[in-house]
BAFI-3210 file (N, C-alpha, C; in Angstrom, 3 decimals, decimal comma, padded with zeros to 6 digits):
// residues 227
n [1|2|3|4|5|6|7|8|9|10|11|12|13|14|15|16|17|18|19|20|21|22|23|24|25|26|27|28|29|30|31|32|33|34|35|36|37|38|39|40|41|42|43|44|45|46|47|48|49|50|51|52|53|54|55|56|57|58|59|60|61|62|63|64|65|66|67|68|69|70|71|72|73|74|75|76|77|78|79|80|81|82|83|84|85|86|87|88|89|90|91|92|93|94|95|96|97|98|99|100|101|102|103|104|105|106|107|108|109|110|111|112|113|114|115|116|117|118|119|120|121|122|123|124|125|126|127|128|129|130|131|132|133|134|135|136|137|138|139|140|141|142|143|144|145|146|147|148|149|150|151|152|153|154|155|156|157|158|159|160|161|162|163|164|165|166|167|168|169|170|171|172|173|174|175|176|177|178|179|180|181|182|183|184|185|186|187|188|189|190|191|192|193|194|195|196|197|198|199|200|201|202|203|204|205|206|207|208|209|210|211|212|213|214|215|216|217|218|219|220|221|222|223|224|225|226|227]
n.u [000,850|000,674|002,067|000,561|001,927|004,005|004,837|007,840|011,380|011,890|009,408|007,840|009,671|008,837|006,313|005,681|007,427|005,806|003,727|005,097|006,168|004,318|002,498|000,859|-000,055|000,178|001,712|003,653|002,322|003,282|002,417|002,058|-000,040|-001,486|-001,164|-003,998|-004,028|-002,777|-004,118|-006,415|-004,830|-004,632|-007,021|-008,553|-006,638|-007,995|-010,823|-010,031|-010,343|-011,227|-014,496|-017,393|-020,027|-019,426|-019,819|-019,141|-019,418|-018,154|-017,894|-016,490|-015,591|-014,271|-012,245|-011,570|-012,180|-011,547|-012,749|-014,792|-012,774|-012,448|-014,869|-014,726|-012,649|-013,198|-015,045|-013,394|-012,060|-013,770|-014,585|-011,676|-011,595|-013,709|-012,636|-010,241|-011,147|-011,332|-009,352|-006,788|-004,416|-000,847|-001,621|-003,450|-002,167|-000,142|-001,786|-002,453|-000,528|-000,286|-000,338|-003,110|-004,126|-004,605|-006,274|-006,184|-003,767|-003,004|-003,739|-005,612|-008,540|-010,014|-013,216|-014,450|-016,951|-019,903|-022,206|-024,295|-026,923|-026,886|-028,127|-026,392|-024,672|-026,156|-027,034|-025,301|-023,303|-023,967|-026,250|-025,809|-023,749|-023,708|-022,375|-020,121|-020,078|-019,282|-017,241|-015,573|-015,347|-013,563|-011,226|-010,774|-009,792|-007,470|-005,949|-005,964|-003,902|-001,728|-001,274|-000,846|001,422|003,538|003,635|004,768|002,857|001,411|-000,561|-003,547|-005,244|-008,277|-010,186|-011,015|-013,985|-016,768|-019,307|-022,248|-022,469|-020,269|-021,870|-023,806|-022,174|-020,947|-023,195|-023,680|-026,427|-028,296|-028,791|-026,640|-022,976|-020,610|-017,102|-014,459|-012,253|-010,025|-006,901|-004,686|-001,552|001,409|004,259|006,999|008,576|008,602|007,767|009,773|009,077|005,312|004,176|002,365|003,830|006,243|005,561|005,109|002,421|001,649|002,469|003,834|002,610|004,133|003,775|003,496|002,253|-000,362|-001,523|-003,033|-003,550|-005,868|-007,647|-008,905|-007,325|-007,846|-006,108|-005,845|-008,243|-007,496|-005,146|-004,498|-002,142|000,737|003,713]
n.v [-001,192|002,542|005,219|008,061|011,283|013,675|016,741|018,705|018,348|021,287|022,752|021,173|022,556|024,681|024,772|023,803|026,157|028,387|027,774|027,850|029,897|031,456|034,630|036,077|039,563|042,513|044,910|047,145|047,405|048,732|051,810|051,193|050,441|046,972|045,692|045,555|043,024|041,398|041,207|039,875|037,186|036,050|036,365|034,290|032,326|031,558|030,853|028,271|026,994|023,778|022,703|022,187|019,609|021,272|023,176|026,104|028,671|030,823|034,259|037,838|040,686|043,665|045,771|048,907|051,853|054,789|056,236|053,940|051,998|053,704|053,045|050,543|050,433|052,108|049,881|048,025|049,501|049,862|046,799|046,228|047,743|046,243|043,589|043,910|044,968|042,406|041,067|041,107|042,600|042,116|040,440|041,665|043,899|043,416|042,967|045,209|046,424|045,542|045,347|045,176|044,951|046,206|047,780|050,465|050,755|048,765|048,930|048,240|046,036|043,308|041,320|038,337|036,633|034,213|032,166|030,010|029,169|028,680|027,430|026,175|023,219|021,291|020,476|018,785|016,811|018,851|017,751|016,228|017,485|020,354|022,880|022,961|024,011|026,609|025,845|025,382|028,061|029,186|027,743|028,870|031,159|030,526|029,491|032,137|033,064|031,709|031,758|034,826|035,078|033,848|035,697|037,717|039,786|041,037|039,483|040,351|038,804|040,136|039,887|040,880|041,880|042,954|041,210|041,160|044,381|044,520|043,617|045,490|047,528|046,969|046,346|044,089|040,904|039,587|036,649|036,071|034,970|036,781|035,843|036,215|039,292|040,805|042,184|043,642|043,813|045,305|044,351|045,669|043,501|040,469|038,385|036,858|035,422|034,025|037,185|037,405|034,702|036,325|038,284|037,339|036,032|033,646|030,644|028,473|025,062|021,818|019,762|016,375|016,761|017,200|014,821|012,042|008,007|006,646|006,841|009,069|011,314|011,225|012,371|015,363|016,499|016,931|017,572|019,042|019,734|018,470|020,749]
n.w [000,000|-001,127|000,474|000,847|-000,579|001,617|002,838|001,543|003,323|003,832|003,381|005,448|007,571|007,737|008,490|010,993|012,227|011,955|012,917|015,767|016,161|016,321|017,454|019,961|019,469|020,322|020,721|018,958|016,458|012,923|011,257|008,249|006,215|004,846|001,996|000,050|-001,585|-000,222|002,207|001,372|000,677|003,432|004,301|002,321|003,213|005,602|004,995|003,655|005,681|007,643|007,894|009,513|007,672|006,107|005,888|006,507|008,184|008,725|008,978|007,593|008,808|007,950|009,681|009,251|009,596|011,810|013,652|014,259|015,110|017,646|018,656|019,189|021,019|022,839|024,316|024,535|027,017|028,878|029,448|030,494|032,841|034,025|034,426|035,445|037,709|039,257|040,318|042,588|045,172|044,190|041,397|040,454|040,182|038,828|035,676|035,349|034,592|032,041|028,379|026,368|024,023|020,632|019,475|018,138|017,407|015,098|011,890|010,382|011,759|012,493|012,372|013,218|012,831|013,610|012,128|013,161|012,583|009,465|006,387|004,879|004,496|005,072|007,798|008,401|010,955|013,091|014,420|016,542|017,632|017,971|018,515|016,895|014,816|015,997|016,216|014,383|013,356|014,433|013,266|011,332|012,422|013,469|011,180|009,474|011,130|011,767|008,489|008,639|010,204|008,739|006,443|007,920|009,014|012,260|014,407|016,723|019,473|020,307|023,434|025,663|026,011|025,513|023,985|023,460|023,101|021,513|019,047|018,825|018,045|015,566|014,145|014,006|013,525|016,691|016,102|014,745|015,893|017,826|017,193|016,961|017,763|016,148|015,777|013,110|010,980|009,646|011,938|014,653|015,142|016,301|019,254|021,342|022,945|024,636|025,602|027,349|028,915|029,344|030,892|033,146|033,895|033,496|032,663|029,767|029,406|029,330|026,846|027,860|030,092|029,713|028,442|027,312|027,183|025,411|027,538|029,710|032,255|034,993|037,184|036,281|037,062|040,389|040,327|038,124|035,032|035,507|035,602]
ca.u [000,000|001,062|001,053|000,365|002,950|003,811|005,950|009,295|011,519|011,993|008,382|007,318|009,800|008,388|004,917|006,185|008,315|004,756|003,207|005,889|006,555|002,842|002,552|-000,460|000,646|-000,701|002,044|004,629|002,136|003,534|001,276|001,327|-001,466|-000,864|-001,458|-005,393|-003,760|-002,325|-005,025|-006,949|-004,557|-004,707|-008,971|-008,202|-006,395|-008,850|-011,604|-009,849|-010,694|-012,298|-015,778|-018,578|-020,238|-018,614|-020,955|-018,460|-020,203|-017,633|-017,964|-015,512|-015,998|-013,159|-012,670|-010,727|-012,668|-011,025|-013,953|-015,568|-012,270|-012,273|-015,777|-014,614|-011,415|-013,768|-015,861|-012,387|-011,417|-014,678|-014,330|-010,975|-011,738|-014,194|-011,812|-008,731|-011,389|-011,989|-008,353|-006,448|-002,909|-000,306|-002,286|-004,217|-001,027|000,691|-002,895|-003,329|000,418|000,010|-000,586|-004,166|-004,481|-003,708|-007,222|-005,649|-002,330|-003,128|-004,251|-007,163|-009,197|-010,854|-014,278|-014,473|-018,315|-020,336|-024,004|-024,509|-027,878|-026,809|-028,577|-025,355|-024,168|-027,407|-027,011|-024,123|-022,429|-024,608|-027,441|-025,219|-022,429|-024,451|-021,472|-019,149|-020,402|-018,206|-015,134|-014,727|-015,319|-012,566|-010,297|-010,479|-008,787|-005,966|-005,656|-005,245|-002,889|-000,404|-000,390|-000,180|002,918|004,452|003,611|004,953|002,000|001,308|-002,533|-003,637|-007,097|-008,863|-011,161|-011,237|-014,660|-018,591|-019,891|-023,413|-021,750|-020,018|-023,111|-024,123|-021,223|-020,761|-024,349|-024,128|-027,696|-028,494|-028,553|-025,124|-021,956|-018,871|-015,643|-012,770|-011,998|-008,930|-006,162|-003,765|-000,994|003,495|004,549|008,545|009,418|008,296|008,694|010,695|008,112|004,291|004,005|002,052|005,177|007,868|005,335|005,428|001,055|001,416|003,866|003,500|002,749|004,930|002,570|003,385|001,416|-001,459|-001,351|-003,099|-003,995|-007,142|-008,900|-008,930|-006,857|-008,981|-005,171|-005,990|-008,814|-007,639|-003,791|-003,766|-001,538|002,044|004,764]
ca.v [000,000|003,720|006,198|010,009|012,670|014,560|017,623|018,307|018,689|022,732|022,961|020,748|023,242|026,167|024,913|023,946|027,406|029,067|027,088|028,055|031,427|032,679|035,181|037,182|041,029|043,611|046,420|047,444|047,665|050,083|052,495|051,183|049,669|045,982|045,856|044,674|041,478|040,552|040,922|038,802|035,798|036,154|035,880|033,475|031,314|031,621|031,027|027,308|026,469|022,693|022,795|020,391|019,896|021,931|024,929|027,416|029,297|032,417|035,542|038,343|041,986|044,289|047,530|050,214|053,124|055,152|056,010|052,608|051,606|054,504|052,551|049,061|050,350|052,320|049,188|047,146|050,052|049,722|045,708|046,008|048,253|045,400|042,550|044,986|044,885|041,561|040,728|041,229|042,773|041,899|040,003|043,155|045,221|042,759|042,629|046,609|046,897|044,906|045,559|043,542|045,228|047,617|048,167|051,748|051,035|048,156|050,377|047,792|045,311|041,645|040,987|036,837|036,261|032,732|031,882|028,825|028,306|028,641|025,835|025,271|021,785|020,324|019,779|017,466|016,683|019,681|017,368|015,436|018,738|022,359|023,937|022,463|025,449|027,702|025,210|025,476|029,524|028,829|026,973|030,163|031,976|029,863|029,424|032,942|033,406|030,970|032,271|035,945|034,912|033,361|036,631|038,664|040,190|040,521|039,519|040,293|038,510|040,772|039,003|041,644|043,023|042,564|040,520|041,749|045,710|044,780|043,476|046,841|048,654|046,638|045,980|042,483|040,721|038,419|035,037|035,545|034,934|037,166|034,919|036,963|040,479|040,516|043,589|043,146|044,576|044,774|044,743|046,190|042,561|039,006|038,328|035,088|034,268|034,964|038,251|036,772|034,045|037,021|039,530|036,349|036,380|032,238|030,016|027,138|023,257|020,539|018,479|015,100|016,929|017,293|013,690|010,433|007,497|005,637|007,482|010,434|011,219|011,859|013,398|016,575|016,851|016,929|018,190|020,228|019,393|018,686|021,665]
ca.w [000,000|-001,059|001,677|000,556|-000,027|002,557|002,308|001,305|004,408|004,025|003,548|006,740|009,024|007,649|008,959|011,698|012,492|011,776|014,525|016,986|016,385|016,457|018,481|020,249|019,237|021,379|020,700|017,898|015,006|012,509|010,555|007,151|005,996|004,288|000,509|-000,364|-002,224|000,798|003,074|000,728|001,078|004,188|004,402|001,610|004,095|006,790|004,310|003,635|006,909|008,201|008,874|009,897|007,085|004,518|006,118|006,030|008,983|009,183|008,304|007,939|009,114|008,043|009,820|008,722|009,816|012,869|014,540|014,494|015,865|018,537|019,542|019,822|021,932|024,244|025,158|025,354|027,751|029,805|030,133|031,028|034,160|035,221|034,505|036,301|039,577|039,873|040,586|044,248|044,755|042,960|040,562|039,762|039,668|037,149|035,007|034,575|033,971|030,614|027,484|026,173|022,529|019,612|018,275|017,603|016,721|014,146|010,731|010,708|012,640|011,490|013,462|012,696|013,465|013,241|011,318|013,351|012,318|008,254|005,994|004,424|005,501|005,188|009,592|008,771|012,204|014,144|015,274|017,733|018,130|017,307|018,551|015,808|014,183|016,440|016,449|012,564|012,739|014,969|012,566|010,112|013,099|013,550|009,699|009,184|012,043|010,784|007,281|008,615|011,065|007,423|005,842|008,479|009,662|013,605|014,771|018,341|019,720|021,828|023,903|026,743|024,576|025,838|022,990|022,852|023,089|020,345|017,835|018,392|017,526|014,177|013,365|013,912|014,060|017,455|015,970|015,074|017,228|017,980|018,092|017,520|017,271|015,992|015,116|012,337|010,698|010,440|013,455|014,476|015,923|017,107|020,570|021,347|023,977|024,729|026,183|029,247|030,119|029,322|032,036|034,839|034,287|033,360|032,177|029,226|030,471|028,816|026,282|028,621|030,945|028,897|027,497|027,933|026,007|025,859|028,753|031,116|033,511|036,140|038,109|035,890|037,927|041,258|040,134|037,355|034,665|035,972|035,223]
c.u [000,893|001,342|001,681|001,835|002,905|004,935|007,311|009,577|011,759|010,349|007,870|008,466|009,225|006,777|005,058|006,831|007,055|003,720|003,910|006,155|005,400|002,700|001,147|-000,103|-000,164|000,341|003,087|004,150|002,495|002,223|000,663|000,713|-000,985|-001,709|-003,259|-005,127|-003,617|-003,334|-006,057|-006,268|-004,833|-006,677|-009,179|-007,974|-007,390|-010,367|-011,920|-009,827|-011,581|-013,281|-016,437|-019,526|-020,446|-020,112|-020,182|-018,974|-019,639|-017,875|-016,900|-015,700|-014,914|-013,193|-011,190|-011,128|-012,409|-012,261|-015,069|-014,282|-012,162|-013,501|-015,552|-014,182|-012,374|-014,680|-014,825|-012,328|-012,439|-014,666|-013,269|-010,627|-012,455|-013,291|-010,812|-009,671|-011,704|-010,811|-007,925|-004,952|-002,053|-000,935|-002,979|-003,492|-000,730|-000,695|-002,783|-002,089|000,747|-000,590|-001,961|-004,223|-004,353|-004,708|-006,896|-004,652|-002,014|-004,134|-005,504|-007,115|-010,080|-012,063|-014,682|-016,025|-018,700|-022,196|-023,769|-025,462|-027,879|-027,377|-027,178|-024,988|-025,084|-027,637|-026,210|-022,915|-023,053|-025,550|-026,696|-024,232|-023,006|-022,971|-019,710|-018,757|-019,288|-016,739|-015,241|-014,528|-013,751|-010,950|-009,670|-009,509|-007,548|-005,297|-005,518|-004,266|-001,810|-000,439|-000,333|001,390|004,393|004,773|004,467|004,086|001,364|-000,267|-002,178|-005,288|-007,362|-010,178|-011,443|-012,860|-016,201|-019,428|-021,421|-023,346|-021,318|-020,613|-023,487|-023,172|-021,177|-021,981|-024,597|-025,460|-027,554|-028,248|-026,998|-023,635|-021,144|-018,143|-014,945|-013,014|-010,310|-007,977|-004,613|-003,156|000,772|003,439|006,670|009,094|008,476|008,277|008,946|009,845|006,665|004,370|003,263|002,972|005,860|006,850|005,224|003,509|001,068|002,112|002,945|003,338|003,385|003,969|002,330|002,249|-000,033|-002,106|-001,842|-003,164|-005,243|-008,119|-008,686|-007,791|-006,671|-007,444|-005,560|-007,666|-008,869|-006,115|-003,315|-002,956|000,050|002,943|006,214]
c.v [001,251|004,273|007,784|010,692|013,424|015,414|017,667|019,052|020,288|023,569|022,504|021,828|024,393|026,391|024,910|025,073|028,340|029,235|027,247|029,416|032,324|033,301|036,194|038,301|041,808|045,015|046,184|047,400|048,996|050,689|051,977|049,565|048,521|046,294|045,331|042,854|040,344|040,133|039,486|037,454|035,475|035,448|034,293|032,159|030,734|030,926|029,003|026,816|024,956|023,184|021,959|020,884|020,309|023,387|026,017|029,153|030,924|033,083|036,685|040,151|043,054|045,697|048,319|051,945|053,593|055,158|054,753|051,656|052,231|053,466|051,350|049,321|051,164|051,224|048,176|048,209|049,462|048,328|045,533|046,606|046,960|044,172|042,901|044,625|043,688|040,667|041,667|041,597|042,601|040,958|041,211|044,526|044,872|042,751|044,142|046,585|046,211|045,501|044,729|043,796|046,113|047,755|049,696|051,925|050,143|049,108|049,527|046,319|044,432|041,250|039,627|036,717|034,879|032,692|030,565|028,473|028,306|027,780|025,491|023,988|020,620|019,615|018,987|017,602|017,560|018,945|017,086|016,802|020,232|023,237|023,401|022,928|026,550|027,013|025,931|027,439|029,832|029,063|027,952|031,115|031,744|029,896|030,729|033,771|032,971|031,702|033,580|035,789|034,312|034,265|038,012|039,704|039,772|040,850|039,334|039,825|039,328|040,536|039,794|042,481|042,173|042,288|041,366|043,497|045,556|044,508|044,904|047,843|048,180|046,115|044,442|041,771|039,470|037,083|035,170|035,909|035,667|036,285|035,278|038,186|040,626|042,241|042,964|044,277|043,902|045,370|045,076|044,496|041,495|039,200|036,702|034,524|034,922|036,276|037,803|036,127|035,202|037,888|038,509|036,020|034,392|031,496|028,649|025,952|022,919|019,706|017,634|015,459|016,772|016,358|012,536|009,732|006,533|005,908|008,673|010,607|012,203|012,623|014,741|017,330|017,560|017,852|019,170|019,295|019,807|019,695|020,637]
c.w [000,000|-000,238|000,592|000,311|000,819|002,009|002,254|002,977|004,749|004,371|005,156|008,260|008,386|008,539|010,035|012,882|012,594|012,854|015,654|017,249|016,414|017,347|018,865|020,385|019,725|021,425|019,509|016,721|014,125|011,371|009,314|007,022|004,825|003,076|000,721|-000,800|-000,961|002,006|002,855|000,687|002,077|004,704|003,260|002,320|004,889|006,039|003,925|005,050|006,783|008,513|008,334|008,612|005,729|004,724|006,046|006,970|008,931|007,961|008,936|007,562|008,935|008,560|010,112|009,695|011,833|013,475|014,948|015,244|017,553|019,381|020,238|021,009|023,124|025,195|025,251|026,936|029,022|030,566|030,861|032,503|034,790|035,318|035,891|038,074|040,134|040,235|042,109|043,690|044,055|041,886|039,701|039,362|038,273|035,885|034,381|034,359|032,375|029,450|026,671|024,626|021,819|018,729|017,871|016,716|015,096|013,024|010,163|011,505|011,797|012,602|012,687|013,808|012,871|012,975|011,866|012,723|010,222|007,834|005,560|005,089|004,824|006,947|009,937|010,178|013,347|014,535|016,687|018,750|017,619|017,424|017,820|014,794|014,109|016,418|015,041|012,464|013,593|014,149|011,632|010,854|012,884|012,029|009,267|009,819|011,664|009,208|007,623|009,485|009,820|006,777|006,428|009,012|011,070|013,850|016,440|018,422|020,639|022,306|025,119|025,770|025,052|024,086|022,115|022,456|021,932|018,819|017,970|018,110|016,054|013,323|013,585|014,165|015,343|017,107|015,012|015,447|016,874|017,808|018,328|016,688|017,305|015,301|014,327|011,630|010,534|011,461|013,328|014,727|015,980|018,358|020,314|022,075|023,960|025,988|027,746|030,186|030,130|031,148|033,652|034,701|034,177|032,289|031,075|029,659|029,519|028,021|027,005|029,477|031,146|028,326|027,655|026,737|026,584|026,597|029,006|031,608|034,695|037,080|037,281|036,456|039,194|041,247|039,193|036,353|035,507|035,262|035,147]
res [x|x|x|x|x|x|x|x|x|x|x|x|x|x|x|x|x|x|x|x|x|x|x|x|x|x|x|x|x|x|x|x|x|x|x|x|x|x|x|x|x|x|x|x|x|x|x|x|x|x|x|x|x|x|x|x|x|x|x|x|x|x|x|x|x|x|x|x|x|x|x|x|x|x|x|x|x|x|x|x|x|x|x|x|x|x|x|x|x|x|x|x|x|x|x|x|x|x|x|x|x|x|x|x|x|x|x|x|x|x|x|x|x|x|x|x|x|x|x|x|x|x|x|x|x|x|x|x|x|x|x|x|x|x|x|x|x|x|x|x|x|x|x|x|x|x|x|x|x|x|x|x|x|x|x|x|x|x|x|x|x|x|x|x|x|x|x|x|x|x|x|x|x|x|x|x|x|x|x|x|x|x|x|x|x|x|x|x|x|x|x|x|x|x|x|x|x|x|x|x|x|x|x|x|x|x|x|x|x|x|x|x|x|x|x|x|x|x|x|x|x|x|x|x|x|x|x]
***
């Protein structure tokens, strides 16, 4: 029996290198604005996304316009006061001294929303899993994160952001979902690590940690994954 091609070995570290070096960007976007072509691979990528189905649930909100960014960033600002109070001493020091997002500084912003109830599909895989919907709108994230981290373009998720606040800032209708509000752009740099391990807020686990076979394991219950 055959087995498949898989990639050549320059190709498989590049994917690889793509997947390791992604980074969640929250400061050093510079002003100019990425070509149209490029953006479009980019949605392109995201676009070739898995989904249940073959529904194709996402949708993609581009925003450019300062003042519609000025709105998002005032109802990040607002969540991030209630987040900021629901933390204790140093926890709440190290929290407001960070950096969470650059819906200003990125020269635009990607609002990745989800049509769960779409007919596309025909219901394939949503009877048993409805919310299989939101994984795949998901999948478009990640998929255009990796090819902007290939491209050189730095994406920040900002998830500090009142969901239903923000259907009304971008029009969005009720039946369907926020996932990610996302800010994109060049950035001056990489960082070598995530910005949360480099500020001390929470450190990576070890895969092993993370790892079983065959079952559970019910110790990540009671222990946490091991460090």
């Amino acid at each position: 029996m055959t087995k498949a091609a898989g990639f050549g070995e320059e190709e498989r570290a590049a994917v690889y290198r793509a997947i390791r070096e992604r980074r969640d960007v929250r400061r050093g976007f510079l002003p100019e604005p990425m070509p149209d072509e490029l953006l479009q691979r980019l949605l392109e990528a995201a676009h070739y996304a898995p989904s249940v189905g073959l529904m194709q649930p996402w949708r993609f909100i581009v925003v450019r316009d300062r003042a519609v960014r000025e709105a998002v960033h005032d109802l990040f600002l607002d969540a991030n006061r209630s987040a900021a109070a629901s933390y204790e001493g140093e926890r709440q020091e190290l929290y407001t001294g960070m950096k969470l997002e650059g819906i200003l500084e990125a020269p635009q912003n990607l609002c990745v929303v989800c049509d769960s109830q779409s007919s596309q599909g025909h219901q394939l895989g949503r009877r048993t899993m409805p919310e299989m919907a939101l994984y795949s709108a998901v999948c478009a994230v990640q998929n255009l994160w990796l090819a902007a981290r290939a491209e050189g373009i730095g994406v920040g998720w900002v998830s500090i952001l009142d969901a239903n606040l923000l259907r009304g800032t971008l029009g969005i209708p009720e039946h369907i979902t926020p996932v990610a509000y996302l800010c994109l752009g060049y950035v001056d740099e990489f960082a070598t690590e995530p910005d949360l391990q480099k500020a001390g807020w929470e450190r990576r686990t070890p895969l092993k940690s993370v790892l079983s076979y065959d079952r559970y394991d019910s110790g990540w219950d009671t222990e946490g994954p091991k460090r």
